[in-house]
C-alpha positions in Angstrom: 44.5 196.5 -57.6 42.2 194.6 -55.1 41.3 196.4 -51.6 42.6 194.0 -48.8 39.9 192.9 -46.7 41.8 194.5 -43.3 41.3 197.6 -44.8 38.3 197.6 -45.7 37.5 196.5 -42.3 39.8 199.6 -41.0 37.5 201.8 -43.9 34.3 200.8 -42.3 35.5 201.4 -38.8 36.6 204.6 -39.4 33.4 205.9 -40.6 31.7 204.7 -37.8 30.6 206.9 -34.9 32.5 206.6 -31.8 31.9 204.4 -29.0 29.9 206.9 -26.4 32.2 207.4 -23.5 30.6 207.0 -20.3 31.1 209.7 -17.5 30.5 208.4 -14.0 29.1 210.0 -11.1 29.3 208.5 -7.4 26.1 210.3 -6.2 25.4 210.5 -2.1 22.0 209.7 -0.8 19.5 207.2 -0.9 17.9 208.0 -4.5 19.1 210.3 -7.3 17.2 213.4 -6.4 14.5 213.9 -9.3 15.7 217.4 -10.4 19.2 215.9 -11.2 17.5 212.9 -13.3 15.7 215.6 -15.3 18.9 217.5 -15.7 20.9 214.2 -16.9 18.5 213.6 -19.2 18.5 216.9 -20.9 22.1 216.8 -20.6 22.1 213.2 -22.9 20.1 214.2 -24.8 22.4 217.5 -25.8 25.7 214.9 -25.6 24.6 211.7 -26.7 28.1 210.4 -26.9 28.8 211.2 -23.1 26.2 209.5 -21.1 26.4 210.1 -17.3 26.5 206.8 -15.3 25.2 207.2 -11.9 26.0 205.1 -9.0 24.1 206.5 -5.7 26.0 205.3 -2.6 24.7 205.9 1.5 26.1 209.1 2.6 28.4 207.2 5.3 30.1 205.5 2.5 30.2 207.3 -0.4 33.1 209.4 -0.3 35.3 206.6 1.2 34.5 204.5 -2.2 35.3 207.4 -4.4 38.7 208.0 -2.4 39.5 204.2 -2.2 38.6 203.6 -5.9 40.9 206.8 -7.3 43.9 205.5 -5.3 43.3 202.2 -6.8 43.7 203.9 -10.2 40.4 203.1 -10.9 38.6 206.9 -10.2 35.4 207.5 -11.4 35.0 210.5 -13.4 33.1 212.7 -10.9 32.1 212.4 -6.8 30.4 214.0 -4.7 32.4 214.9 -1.9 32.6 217.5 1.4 34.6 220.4 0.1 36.9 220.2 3.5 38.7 217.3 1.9 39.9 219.0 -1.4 43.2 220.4 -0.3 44.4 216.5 0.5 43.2 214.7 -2.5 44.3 217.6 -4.3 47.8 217.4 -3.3 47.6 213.6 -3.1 46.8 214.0 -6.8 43.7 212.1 -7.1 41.7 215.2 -8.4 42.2 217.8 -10.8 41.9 221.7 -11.0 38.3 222.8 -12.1 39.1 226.8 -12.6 36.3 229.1 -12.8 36.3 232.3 -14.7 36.0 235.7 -12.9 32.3 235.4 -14.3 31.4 232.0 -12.5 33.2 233.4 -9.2 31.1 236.2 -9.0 27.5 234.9 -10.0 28.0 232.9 -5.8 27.6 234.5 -2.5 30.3 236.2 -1.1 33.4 233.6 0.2 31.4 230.4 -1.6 34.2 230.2 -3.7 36.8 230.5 -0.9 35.1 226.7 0.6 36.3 225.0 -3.0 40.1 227.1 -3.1 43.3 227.0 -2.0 46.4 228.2 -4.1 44.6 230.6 -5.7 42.9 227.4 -7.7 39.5 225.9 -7.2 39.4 222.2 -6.9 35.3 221.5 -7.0 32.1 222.7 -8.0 29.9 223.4 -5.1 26.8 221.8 -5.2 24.9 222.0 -1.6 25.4 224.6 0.8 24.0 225.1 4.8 24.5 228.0 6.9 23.2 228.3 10.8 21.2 231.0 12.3 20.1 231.3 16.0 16.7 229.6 17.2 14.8 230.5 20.3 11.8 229.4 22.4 9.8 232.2 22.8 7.5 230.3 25.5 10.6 230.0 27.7 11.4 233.7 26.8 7.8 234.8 28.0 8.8 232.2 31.3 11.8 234.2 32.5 10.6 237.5 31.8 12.4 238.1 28.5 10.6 239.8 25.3 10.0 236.9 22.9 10.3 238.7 20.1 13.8 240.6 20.8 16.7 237.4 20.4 19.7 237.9 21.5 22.2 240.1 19.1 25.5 239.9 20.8 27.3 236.8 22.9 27.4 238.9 26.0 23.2 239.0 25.5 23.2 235.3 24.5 25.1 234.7 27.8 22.9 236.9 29.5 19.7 235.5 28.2 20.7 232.0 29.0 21.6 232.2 32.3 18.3 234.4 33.1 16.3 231.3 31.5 18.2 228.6 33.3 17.8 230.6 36.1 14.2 231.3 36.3 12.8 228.2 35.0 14.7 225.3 35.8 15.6 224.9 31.3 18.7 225.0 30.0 18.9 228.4 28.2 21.4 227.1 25.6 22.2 223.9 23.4 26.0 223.2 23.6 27.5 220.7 21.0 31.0 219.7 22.4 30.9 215.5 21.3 33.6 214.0 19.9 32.0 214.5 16.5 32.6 216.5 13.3 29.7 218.8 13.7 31.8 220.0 17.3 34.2 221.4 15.1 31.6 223.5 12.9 29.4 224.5 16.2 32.5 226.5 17.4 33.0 228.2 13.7 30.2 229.5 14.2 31.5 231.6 17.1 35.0 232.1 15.0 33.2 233.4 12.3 31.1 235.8 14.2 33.9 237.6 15.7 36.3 238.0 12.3 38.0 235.0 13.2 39.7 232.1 11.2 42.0 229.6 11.4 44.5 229.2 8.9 45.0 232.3 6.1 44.7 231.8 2.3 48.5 231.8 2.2 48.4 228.7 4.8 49.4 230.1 7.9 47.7 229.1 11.4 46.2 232.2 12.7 44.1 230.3 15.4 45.8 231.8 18.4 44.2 235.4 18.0 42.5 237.6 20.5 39.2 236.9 17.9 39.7 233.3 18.6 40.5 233.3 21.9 37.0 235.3 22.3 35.0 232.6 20.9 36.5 229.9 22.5 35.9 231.9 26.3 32.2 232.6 25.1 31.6 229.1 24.3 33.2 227.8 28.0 30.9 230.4 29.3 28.1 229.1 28.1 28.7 226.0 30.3 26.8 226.5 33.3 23.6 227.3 31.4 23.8 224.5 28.8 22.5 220.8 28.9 24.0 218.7 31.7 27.1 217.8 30.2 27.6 219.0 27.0 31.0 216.4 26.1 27.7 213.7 24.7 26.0 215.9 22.8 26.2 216.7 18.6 24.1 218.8 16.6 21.3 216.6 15.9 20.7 215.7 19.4 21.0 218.8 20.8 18.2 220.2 18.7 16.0 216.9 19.4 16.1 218.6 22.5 15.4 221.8 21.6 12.6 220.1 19.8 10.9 218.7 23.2 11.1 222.3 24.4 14.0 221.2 27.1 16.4 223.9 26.1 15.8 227.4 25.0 17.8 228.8 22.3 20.3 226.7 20.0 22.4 227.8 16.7 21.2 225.2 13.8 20.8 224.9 10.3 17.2 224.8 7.9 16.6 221.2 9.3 15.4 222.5 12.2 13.1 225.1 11.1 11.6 222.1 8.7 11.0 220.3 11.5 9.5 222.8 14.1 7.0 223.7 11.3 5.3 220.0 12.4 5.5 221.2 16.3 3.2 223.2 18.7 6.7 225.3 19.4 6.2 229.0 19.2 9.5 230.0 18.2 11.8 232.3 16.4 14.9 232.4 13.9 17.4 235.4 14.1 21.3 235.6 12.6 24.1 234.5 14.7 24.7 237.1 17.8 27.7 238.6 17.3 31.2 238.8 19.2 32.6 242.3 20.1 35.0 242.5 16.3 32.4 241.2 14.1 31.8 242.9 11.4 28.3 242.2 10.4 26.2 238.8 10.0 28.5 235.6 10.0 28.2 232.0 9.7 30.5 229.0 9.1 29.7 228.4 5.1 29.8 224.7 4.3 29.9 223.1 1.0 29.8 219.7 -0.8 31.0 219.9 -4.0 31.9 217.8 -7.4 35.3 216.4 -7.4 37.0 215.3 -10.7 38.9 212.6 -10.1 42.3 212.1 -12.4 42.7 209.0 -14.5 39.6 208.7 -15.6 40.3 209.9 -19.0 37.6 211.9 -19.3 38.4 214.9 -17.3 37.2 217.6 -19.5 33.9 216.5 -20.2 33.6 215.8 -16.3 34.2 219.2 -15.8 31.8 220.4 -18.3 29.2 218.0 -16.6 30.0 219.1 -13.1 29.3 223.0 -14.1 26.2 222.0 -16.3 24.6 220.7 -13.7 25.2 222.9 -11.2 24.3 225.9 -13.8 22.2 228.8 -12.0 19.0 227.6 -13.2 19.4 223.8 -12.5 21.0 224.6 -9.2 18.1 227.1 -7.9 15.6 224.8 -8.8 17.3 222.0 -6.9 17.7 224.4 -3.7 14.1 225.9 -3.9 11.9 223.3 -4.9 13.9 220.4 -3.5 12.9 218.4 0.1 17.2 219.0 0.8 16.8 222.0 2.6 19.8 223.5 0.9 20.9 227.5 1.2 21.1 229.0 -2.3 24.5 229.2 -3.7 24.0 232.2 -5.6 21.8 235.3 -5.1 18.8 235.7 -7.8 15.6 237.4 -7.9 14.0 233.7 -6.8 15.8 233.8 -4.0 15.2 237.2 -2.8 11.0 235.7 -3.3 12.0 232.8 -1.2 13.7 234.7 1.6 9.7 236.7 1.4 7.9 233.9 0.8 9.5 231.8 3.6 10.7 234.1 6.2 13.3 231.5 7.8 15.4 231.6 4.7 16.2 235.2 5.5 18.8 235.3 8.1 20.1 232.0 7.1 21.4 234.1 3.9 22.4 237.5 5.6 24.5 235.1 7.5 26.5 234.4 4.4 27.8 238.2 4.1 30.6 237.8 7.1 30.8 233.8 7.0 33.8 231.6 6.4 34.7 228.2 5.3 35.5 225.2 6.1 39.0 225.4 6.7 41.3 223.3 4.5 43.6 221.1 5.9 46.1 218.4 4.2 44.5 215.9 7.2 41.1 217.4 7.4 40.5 214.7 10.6 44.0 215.7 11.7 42.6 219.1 11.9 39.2 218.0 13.2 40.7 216.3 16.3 42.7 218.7 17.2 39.7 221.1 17.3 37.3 218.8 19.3 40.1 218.1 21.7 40.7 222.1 22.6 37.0 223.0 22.8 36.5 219.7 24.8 39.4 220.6 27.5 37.6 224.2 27.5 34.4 223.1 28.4 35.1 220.4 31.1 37.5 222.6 32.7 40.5 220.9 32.3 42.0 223.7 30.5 42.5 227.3 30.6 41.0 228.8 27.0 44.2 230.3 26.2 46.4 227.3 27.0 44.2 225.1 25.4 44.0 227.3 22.1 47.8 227.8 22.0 48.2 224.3 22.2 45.7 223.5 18.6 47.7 226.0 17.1 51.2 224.7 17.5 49.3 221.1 16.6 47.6 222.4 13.7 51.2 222.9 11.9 51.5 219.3 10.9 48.6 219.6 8.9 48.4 222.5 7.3 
């Protein structure tokens, strides 16, 4: 009996490998950082038949392709994406659940994990983390009379220190960020989250209006008369340019700025976050980009395997350490406890972690963001009362929880 030639065909095909299935990655920046190339590499090498395609897109667009391509139906397979957006493409099912063990939870900082979760389920892998600590002039210290090497601990010494420094040298003793800008949003966090604050529980129930919140939202109007002349046009980023020029004495900011006063004549100082009257300890607002897996793509579980690979402990840390991203470690290690000696900044940009919070997680995270800017912005030009105005957000933030 002869073999037909279609099966023979089918005999042959069979016993060939199969086609390598290609995992792709929409990758934010300007260039695939070189510690990731390494890793891909090594990770091809190991998976030959899952080769990760990498398509770096400009930070202001990258996570609008990813979202416009997975409701297409055409998703890539992994994106790099701000962990604030996760609760909406997760219940707009574009992503899909990447649970970690009780193992991987704990290897993070405290409340890392919190910044990728909601329902109990994690919905990223967090790859890049920032905190903010407190930076002060100590020139402008030494001007008004104040010891340069005792910062402020509390808000009601902030406040104190700031208006003595306004007062007795003509500068603006603090940096206020109240622009209509994201980075508003995350400046009064910071305040939230040093006075046990938050804004919506983990069982998704607004708990803005609460004599913690209220607090930080009547410290940050009273910061008004001894911050930059009106402080409705100024974000982060300009607000420490100032701090930069030595035009405003203290300011809460991330590593940038301590990367950048290291090329200054500046002699200045980096302290945790004061703290409101019900803190507990060291806080910060913890923010996290992570790795998304997008549904559809049909290769969902090796994406996932990817996305943890290559944000592994030792990968990771060496990403964070010896990287030019000036990225807070994700995860404590005996590296990290060198760095925090070997690079004294690093050190209360981590004890902030211990009391910090996340990103809250909204179904409409610019829903959520609007609503915030709007109440600290009626706050701070006097337009409304701190309690009216946080009542108010609350009641709004309902139709986006």
């Amino acid at each position: 009996m002869k073999t037909s030639v279609l099966a023979l065909a089918l005999a042959s095909a069979a016993a060939l490998p199969a086609a390598a299935e290609e995992i792709s990655w929409i990758y934010c920046g300007d260039v695939l950082d070189p510690f990731h190339e390494t890793a891909i590499a090594e990770w091809e090498e190991k998976n030959p038949d899952w080769p990760i395609a990498v398509e770096v897109v400009g930070w202001a667009q990258c996570q609008d392709k990813a979202t416009t391509l997975a409701a297409a139906g055409t998703p890539p397979a992994m994106a790099y994406v701000g962990s604030r957006t996760l609760k909406e493409f997760a219940l707009s099912e574009l992503i899909v659940p990447v649970p970690m063990t009780e193992e991987e939870k704990a290897s993070y900082y405290p409340h890392i994990v919190d910044t990728v979760t909601f329902d109990d389920t994690q919905w990223g892998v967090p790859i890049a983390f920032s905190t903010k600590a407190l930076y002060w002039n100590k020139d402008l210290f030494r001007q008004a009379g104040l010891d340069p090497e005792k910062p402020p601990t509390t808000w009601a010494e902030e406040l104190e220190y700031a208006k003595v420094i306004t007062e007795k040298t003509g500068v603006p003793g603090f940096g206020l960020v109240a622009k209509t800008f994201d980075n508003t949003v995350h400046q009064f966090l910071h305040w939230v989250y040093t006075n046990n604050g938050q804004v919506i529980d983990a069982d998704g129930n607004i708990t803005l209006d609460s004599p913690e919140v209220l607090a930080a939202l009547e410290g940050y109007a009273a910061m008004v008369p001894y911050s930059e002349e009106g402080p409705t046009a100024y974000e982060q980023n300009e607000v420490r340019a100032i701090f930069l020029d030595g035009k405003v004495a203290m300011i809460h900011n991330g590593s940038g700025a301590a990367a950048r006063l290291a090329e200054t004549d500046i002699d200045w100082g980096i302290a945790t976050l004061p703290l409101g009257p019900e803190a507990k300890g060291p806080g910060t607002l913890l923010i996290t980009d992570s790795l998304a897996i997008f549904d559809g793509s049909g290769v969902e579980e090796k994406a996932i395997e990817f996305a943890k690979y290559i944000t592994s402990p030792a990968i990771q840390e060496e990403y964070e350490i010896k990287g030019t991203a000036g990225l807070t470690p994700l995860r404590p290690s005996a590296n990290v406890d060198k760095l925090v000696v070997d690079v004294p900044f690093w050190k209360p940009l981590v004890d902030g972690i211990e009391y910090g919070g996340p990103e809250p997680l909204f179904t409409d995270y610019k829903g959520f963001q609007n609503v915030m800017i709007a109440m600290v912005q009626s706050v701070v030009t006097g337009q409304a009362e701190p309690q009216a105005a946080l009542t108010k957000a609350a009641a709004e933030l309902e139709d986006y929880k």
